[in-house]
C-alpha angles and dihedrals in degrees: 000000000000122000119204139219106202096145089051088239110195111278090238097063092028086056090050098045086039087075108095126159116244107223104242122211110280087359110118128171124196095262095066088048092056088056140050120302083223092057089060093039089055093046091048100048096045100037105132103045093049117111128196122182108230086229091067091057090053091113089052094056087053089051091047097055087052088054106049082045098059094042087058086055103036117125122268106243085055141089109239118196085333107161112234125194132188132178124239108178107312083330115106108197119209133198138154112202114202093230139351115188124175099332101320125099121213124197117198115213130182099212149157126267085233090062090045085059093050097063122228122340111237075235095060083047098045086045106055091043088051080046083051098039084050097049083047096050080057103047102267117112123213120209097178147025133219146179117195107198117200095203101224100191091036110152120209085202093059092048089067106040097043125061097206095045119105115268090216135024085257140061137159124221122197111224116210119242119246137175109270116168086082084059093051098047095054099045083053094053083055087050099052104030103025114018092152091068111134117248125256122259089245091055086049093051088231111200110196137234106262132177122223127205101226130200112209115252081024133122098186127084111241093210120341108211136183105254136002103258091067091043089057087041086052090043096049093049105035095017144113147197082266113059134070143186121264116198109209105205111227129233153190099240100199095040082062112041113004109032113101101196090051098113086058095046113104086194086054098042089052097059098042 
């Protein structure tokens, strides 16, 4: 995989976002197993002709940073960024969990407010099981699960005007424990027997068609609705002169603008 430098971004941190793991045969991290097995199949596949521009892995150094800081600070009757590995079948599974202190693991995340908002991705869920099921597989048992979200675009402004937004430009969410090995063993049948699956609306981050009732000289939507039989039906009864549907065009999110493997993807190519 190359990875570009097109904004002449400066060496030191091109030298530092430049370092990118190359996925190994039967070696699979969690990572992998939080995304598509087509995803990993495709990296994989098509390693060496991928290209990345270091500008586009600017949040990850961030995270990163956050990271080898709070190692250097972790208690010290915990693990700390320590790399576990487990065998399923041929399969060796990988994961490094940022801490785990007496039997709770802790995952660090630079995020948006808006994520935040959103409450917890089914990702950050599937990763820090995968993190239990690992310390497990080596002897440690883990009784609770935790992100801890530093808020980069937090806005003081906005803490004392809105009631939902976060008080302080932190906040930690506790993320259930589930049975996962079932999880692991069918994402690895995938793998081995049907890599080219298409991914799932939600690994895409599909974003629907929707269809907005619009006033003329206005920015905001009057009503958005699901299809555009309810949005006539919405417009006939509430509606006047003035006002128009707008159809907004859904879309995969990631397909468009963060998957790397995308060029190489048939499912991505059709709907371009």
């Amino acid at each position: 995989m190359k990875i570009t430098n097109l904004h002449n971004l400066p060496e030191a941190v091109y030298n530092k976002v430049a370092r990118i793991r190359e996925p190994i045969k039967d070696r699979f991290h969690v990572t992998d197993l939080c995304n598509a097995p087509l995803m990993r199949y495709l990296r994989e596949k098509h390693w060496d002709s991928l290209k990345e521009d270091a500008s586009d892995r600017i949040w990850a150094l961030l995270g990163s940073a956050v990271h080898y800081i709070l190692e250097e600070t972790a208690p010290s009757d915990s693990f700390a960024e320590e790399t576990l590995e487990a065998q399923i079948g041929n399969a060796t599974i990988v994961g490094t969990p940022d801490l785990w202190h007496r039997g709770i693991i802790s995952d660090y995340k630079t995020t948006s407010v808006f994520s935040f908002l959103l409450g917890d991705k089914p990702e950050w869920s599937l990763q820090l099981n995968l993190y239990a099921w690992l310390y497990r597989k080596n002897g440690f048992v883990t009784d609770k699960l935790q992100i801890h979200a530093i808020l980069r675009d937090w806005m003081k402004s906005k803490s004392l005007q809105q009631p939902d937004y976060p008080s302080i430009p932190f906040c930690t969410v506790t993320i259930p424990l589930i049975a996962i090995e079932q999880h692991i063993v069918n994402w690895l049948e995938n793998y081995y027997r049907n890599p080219m699956e298409e991914c799932t609306p939600g690994q895409k981050w599909s974003r629907p068609t929707t269809y907005a009732v619009m006033e003329k000289g206005k920015v905001r939507a009057k009503r958005v609705l699901e299809t555009s039989e309810d949005a006539e039906i919405w417009l006939k009864e509430n509606g006047s002169d003035k006002m128009y549907i707008e159809t907004r065009k859904g879309a995969n999110i990631r397909c468009e603008n963060y998957c790397q493997v995308s060029e190489y993807c048939s499912y991505a190519k059709g709907e371009k």
